[in-house]
Backbone as numpy.savetxt, mean C-alpha at the origin, in Angstrom:
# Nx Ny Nz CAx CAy CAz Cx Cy Cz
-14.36 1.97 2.72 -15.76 2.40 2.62 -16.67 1.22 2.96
-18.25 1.55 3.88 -18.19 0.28 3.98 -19.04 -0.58 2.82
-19.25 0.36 1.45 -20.04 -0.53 0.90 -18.84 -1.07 -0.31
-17.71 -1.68 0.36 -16.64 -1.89 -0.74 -16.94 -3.26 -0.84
-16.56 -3.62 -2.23 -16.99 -4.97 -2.92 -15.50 -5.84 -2.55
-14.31 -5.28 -1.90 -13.70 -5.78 -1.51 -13.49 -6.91 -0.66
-13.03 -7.96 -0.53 -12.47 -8.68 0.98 -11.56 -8.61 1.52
-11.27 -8.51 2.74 -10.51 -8.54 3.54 -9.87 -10.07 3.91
-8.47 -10.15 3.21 -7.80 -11.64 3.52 -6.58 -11.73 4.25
-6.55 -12.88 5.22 -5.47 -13.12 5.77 -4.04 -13.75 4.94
-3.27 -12.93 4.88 -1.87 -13.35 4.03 -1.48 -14.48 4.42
-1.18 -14.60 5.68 -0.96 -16.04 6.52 -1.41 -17.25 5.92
-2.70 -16.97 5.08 -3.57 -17.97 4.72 -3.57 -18.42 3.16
-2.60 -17.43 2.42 -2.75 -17.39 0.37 -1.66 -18.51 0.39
-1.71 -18.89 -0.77 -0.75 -20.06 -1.40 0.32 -19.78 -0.99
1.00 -21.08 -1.89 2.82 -21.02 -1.15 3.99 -19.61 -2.08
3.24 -19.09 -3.25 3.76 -18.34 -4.26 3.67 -17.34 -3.34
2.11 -16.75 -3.44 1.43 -15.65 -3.18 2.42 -15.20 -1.49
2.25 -16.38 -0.45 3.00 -16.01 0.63 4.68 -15.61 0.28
5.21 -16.26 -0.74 6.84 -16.04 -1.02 6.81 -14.52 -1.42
5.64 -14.02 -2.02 5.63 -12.74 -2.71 5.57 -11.56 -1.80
4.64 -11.99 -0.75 3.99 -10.72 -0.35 4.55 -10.82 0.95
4.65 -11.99 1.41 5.69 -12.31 3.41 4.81 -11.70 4.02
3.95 -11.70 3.78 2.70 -11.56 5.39 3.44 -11.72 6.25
3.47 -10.55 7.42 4.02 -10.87 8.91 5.55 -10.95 8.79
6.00 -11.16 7.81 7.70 -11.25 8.08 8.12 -10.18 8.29
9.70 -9.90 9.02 10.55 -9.02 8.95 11.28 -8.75 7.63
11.35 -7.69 7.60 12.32 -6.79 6.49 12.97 -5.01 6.67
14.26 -5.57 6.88 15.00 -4.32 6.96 14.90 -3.01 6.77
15.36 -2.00 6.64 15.28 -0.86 6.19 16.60 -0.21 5.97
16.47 0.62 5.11 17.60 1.46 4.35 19.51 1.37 5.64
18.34 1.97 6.75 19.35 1.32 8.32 19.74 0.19 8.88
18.99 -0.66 8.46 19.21 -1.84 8.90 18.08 -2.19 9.85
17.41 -1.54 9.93 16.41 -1.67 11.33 14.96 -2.57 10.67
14.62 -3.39 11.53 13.56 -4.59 11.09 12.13 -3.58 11.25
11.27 -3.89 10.32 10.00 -3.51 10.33 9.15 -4.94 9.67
8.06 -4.78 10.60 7.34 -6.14 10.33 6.32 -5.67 9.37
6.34 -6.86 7.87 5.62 -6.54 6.90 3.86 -6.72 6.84
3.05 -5.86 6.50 1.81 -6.25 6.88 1.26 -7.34 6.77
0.08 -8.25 7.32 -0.51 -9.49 7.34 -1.84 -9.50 6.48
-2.69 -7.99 6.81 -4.19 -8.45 6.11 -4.09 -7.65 5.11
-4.52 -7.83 4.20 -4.94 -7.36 2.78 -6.45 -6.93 2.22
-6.52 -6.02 1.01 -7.62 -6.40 0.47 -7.45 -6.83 -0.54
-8.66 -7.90 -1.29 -8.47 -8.61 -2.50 -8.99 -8.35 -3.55
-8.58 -8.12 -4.71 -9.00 -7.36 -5.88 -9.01 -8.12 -6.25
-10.10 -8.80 -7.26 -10.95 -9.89 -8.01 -9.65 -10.00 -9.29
-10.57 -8.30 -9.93 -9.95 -8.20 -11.59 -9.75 -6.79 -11.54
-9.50 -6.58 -13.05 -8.87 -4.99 -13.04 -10.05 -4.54 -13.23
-11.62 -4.93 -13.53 -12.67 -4.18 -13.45 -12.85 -3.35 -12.51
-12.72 -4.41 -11.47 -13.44 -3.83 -10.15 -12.02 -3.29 -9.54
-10.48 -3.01 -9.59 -9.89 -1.92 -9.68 -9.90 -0.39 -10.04
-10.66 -0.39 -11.22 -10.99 0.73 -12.33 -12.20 1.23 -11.44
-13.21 0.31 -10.98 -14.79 1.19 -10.66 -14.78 1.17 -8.90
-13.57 0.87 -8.00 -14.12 0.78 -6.72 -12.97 1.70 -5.63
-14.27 2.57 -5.79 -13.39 3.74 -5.14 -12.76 3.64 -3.57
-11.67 4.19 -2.93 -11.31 4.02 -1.41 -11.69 4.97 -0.78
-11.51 6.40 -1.77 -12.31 7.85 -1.51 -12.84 8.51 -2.84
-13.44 9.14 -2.26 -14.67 9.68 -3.43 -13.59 10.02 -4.57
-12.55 10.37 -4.42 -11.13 10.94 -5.94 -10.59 9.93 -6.20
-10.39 8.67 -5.32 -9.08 8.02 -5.35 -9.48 6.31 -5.47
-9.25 5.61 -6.65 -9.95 4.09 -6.61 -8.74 3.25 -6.78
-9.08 2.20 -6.41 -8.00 0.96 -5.89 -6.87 0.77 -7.12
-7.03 1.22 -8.25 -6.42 0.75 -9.66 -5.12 1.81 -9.85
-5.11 2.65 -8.69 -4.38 4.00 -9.01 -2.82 3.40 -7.85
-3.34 2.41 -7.05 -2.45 1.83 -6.22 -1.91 0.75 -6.43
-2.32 0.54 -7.68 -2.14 -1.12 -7.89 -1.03 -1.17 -9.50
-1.02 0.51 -9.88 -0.06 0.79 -11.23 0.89 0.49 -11.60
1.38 -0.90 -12.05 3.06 -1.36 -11.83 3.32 -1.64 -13.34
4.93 -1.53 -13.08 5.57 -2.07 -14.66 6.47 -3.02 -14.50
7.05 -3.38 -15.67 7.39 -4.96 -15.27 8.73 -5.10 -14.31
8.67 -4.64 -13.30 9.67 -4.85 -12.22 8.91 -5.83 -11.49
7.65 -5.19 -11.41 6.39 -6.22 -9.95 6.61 -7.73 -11.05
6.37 -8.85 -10.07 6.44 -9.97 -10.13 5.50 -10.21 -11.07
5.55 -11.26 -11.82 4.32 -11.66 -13.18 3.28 -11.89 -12.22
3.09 -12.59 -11.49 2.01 -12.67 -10.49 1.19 -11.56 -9.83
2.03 -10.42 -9.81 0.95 -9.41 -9.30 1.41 -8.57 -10.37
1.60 -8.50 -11.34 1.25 -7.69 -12.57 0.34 -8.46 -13.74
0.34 -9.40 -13.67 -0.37 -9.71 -14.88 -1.62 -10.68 -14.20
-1.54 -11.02 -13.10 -2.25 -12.35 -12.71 -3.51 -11.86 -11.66
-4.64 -12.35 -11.58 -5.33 -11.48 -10.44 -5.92 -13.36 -9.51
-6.51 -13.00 -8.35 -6.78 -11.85 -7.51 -5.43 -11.14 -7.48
-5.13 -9.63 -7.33 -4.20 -9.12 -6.48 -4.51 -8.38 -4.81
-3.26 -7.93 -4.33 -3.18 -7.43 -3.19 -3.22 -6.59 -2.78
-3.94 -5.60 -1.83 -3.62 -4.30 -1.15 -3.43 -4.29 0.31
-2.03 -4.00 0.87 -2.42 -3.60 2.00 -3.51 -2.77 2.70
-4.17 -3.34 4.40 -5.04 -2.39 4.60 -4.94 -1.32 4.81
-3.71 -1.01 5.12 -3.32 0.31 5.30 -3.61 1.32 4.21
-3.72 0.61 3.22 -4.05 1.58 1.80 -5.05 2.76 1.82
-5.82 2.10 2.98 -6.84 3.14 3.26 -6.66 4.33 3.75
-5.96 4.20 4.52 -5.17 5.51 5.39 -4.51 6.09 4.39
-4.04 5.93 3.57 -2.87 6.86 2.21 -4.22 7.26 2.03
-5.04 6.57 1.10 -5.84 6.98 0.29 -6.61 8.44 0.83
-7.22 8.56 2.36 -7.76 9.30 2.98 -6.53 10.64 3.38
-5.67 10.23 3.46 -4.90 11.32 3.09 -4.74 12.22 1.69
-4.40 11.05 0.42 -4.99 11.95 -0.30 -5.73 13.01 -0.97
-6.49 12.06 -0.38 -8.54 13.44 -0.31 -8.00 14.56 0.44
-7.77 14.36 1.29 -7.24 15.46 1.97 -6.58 16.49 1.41
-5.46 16.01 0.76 -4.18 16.52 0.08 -5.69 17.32 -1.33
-5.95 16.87 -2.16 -6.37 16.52 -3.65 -7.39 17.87 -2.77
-8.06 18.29 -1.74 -9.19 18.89 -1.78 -8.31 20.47 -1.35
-7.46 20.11 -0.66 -6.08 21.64 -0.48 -5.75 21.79 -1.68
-5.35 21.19 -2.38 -4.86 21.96 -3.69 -6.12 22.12 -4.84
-7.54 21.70 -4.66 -8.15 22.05 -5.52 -8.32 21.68 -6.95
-7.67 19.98 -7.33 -7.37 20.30 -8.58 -6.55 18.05 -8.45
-6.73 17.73 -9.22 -6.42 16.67 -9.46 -5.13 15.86 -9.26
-4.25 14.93 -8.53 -3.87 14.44 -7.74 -3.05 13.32 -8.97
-2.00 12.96 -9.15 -1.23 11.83 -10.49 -0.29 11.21 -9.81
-0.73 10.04 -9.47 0.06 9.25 -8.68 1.40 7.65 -10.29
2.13 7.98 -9.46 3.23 7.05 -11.05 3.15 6.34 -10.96
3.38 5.38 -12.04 3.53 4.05 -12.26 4.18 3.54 -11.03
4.44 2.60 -10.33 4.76 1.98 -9.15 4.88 3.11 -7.87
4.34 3.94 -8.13 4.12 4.92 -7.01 3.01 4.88 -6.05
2.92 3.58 -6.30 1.43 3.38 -4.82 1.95 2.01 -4.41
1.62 0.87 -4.31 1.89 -0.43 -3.40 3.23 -1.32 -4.33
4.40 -1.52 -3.92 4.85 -2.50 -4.55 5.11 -3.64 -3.57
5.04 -4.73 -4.03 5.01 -6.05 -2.98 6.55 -6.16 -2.82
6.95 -7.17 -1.58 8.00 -6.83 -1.33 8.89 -7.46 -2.06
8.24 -8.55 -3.30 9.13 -8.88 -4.46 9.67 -8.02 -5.65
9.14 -6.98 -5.77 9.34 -5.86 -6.54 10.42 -5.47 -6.91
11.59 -5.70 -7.85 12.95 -5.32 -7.63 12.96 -3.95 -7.36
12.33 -2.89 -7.14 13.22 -2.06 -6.35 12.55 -2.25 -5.08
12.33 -3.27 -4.34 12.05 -3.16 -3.21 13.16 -3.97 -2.32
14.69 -3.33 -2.15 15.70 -3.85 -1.59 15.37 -3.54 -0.45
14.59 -3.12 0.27 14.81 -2.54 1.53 13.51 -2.68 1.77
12.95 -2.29 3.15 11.66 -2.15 3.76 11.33 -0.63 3.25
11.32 -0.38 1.75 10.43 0.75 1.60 9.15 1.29 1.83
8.30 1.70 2.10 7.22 1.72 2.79 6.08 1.62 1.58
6.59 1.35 0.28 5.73 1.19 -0.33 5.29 -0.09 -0.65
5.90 -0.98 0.18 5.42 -2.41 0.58 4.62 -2.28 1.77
4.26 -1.38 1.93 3.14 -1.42 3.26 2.14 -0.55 2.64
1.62 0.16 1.31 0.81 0.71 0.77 0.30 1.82 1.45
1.41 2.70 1.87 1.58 3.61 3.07 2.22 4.96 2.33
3.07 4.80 0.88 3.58 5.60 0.21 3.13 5.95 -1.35
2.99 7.26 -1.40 2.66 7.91 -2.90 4.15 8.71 -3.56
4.14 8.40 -4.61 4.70 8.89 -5.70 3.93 9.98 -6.36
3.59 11.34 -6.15 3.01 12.10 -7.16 3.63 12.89 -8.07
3.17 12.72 -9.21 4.16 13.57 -10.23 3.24 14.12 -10.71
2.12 14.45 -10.99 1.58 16.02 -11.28 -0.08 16.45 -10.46
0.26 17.78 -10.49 -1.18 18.37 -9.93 -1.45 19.03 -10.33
-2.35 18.49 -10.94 -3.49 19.91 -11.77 -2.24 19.59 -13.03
-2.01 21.30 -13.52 -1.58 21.18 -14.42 0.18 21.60 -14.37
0.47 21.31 -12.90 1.96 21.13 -12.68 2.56 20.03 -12.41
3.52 19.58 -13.70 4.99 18.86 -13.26 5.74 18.91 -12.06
5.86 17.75 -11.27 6.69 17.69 -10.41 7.56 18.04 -10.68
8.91 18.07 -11.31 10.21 17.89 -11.86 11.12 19.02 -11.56
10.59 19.68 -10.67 11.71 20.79 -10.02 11.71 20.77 -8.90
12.90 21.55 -8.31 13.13 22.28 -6.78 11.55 22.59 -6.10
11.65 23.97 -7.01 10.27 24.87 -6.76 9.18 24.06 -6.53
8.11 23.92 -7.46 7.45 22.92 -7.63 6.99 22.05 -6.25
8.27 21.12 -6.32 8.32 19.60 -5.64 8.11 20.53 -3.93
8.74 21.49 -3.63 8.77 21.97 -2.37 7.58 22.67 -1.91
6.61 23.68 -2.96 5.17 23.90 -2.80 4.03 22.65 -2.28
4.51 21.78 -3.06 3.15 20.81 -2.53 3.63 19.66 -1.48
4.98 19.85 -1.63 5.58 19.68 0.51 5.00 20.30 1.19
4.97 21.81 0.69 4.86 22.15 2.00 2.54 22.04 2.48
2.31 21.57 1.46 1.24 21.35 1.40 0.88 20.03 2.32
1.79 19.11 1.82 1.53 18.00 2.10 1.88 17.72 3.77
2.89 18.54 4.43 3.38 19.06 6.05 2.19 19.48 6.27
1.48 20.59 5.93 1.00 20.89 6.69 -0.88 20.10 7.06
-1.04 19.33 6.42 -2.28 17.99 6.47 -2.33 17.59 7.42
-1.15 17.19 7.73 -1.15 15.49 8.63 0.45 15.77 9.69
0.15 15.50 11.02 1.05 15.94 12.03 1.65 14.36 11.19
2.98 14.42 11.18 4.01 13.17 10.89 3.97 12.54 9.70
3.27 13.19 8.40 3.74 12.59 7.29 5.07 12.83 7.01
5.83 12.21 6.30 7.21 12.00 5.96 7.11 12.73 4.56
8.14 13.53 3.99 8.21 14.22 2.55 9.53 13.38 2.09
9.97 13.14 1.42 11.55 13.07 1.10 11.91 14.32 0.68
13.19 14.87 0.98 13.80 15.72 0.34 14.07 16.18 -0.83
14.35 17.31 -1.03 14.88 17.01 -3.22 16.65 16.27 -3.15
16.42 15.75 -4.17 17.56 15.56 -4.66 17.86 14.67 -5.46
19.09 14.30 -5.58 19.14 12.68 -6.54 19.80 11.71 -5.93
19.99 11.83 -4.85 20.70 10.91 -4.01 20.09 9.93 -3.35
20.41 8.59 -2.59 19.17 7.60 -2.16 19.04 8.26 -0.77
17.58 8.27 -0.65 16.28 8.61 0.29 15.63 10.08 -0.57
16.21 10.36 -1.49 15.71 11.74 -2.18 15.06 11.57 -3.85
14.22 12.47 -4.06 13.68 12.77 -5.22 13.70 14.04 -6.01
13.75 13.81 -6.97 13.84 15.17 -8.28 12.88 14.93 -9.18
11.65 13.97 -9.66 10.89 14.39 -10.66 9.45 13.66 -10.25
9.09 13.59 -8.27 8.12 13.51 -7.78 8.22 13.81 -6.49
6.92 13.79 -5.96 6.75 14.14 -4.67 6.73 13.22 -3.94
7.12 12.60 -2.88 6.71 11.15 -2.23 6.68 11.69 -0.97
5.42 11.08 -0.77 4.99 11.27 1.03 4.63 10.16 1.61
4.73 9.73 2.86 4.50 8.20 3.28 4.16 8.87 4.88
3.29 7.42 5.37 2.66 7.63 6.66 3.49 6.40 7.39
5.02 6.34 6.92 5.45 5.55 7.92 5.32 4.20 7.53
5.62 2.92 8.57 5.40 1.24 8.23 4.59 1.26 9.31
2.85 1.61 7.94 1.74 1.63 9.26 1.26 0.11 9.17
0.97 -0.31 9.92 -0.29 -1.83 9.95 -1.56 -1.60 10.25
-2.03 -2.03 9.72 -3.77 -2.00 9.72 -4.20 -3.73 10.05
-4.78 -3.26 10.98 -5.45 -4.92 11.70 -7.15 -4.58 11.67
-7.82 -4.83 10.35 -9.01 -4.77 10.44 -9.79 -5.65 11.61
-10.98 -5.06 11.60 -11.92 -5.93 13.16 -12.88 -7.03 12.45
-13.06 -8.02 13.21 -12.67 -9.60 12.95 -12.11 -10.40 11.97
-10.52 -9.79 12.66 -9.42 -10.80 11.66 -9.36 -11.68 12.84
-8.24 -13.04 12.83 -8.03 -13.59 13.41 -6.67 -12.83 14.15
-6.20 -13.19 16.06 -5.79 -12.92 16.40 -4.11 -13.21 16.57
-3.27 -12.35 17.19 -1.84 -12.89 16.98 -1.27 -14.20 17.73
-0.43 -14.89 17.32 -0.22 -15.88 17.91 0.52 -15.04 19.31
0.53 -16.03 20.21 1.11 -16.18 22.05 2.94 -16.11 21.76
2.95 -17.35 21.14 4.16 -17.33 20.74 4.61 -18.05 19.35
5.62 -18.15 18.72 6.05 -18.39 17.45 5.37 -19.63 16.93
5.99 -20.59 17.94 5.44 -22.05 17.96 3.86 -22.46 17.61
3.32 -20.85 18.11 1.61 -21.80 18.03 0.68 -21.96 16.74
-0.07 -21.88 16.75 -0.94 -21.87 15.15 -1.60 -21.29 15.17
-1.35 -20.61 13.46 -2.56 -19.61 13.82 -3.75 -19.80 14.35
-4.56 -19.14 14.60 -5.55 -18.98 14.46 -6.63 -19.01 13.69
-7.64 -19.71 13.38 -8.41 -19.88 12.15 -9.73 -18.53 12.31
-10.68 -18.14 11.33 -11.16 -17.24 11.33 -11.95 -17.82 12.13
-13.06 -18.68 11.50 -13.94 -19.66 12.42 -13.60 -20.62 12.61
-14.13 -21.17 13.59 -13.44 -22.82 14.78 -14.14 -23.40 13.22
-12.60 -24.09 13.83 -12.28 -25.41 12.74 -12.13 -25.18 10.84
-12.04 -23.98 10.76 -12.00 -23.63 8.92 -10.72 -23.16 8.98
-9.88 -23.84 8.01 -9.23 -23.58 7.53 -8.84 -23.55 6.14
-8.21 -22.67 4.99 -8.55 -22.39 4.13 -7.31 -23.11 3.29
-6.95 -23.92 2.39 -6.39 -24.44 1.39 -5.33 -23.55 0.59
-6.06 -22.58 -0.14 -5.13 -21.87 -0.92 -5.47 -20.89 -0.97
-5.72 -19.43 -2.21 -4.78 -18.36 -1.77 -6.16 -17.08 -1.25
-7.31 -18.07 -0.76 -8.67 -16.69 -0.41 -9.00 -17.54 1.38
-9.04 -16.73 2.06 -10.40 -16.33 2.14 -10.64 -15.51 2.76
-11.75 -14.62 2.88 -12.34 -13.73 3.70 -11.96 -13.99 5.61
-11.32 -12.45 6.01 -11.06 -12.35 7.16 -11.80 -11.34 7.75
-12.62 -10.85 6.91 -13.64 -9.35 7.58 -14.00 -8.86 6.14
-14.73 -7.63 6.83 -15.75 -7.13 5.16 -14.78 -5.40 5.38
-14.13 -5.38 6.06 -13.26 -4.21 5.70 -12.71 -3.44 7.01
-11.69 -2.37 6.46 -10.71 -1.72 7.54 -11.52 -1.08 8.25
């Protein structure tokens, strides 16, 4: 939105922790084996205030993506600034979407919106290290936790968006039985004036403005996606 109190930061650019945590730009596998490159820009959440009051869409505010238990690293569970991919925006606007078809209120789970890619269950390039995937477990006043259920607001969720991903039911790995999970893929979001990609491996980044370069774990790379 553009009147978000947010910043837009280059990962490339946060401390030596914050980079071990989150791997801006690195590769990471997938369930196949196949490399997907992890996102670079972020937005930066101060405190859990301005989590709680700063909405992405008119239903849906930054604190609902940021819900973790103690699997996420002490650093992004207990410690702030924290992180959102930019891509978050794109889930989020799907949501609305989703939340205005069914008429009725939208319950996203505990680590069912962004986990960083330190997250122990993040063995793999799950896409919820790219803040690209929801966990919903109730709408309105229905429980996910069945066949039935879980397959109604699939088929809800198909018919939104040409190429959202559903998982299947089940209990087996890539499947679910007591939520809905839909993901838009390992999207990247390159907000407009970030700094640009390097030529080749060797070179340096790029600084936002000639000659600034930033110390430790802020600074502003744009005022939003």
């Amino acid at each position: 939105m553009a009147d978000t109190p947010l910043q837009v930061v280059d990962g490339a650019r946060l401390g030596e922790e914050l980079r071990r945590i989150l791997r801006p730009g690195e590769l990471m596998r997938d369930r196949d084996g196949r490399l997907r490159r992890l996102p670079r820009f972020f937005y930066r959440v101060p405190k859990w205030e301005v989590a709680l009051e700063t909405p992405l869409t008119p239903n849906f505010e930054v604190w609902e993506f940021l819900n973790v238990d103690v699997r996420e690293t002490d650093r992004l569970r207990s410690g702030w600034p924290r992180y959102l991919p930019c891509a978050v925006s794109m889930l989020a606007a799907f949501l609305e979407l989703f939340r205005r078809e069914v008429g009725t209120y939208v319950h996203l789970s505990a680590n069912g919106g962004y986990r960083s890619p330190g997250h122990r269950l993040s063995t793999h390039a799950s896409t919820h290290c790219w803040g690209t995937a929801a966990n919903i477990y109730r709408v309105g006043d229905d429980w996910l936790d069945d066949e039935k259920t879980i397959a109604k607001y699939a088929k809800v969720a198909r018919k939104l968006m040409a190429g959202v991903y559903v998982r299947p039911y089940g209990s087996g790995v890539g499947q679910a039985d007591d939520h809905l999970h839909v993901d838009l893929g390992w999207t990247v979001v390159v907000p407009h004036g970030v700094p640009g990609e390097r030529a080749r491996r060797e070179d340096e980044l790029q600084p936002t403005e000639p000659d600034e370069v930033e110390a430790d774990e802020t600074e502003t790379a744009g005022a939003g996606a």
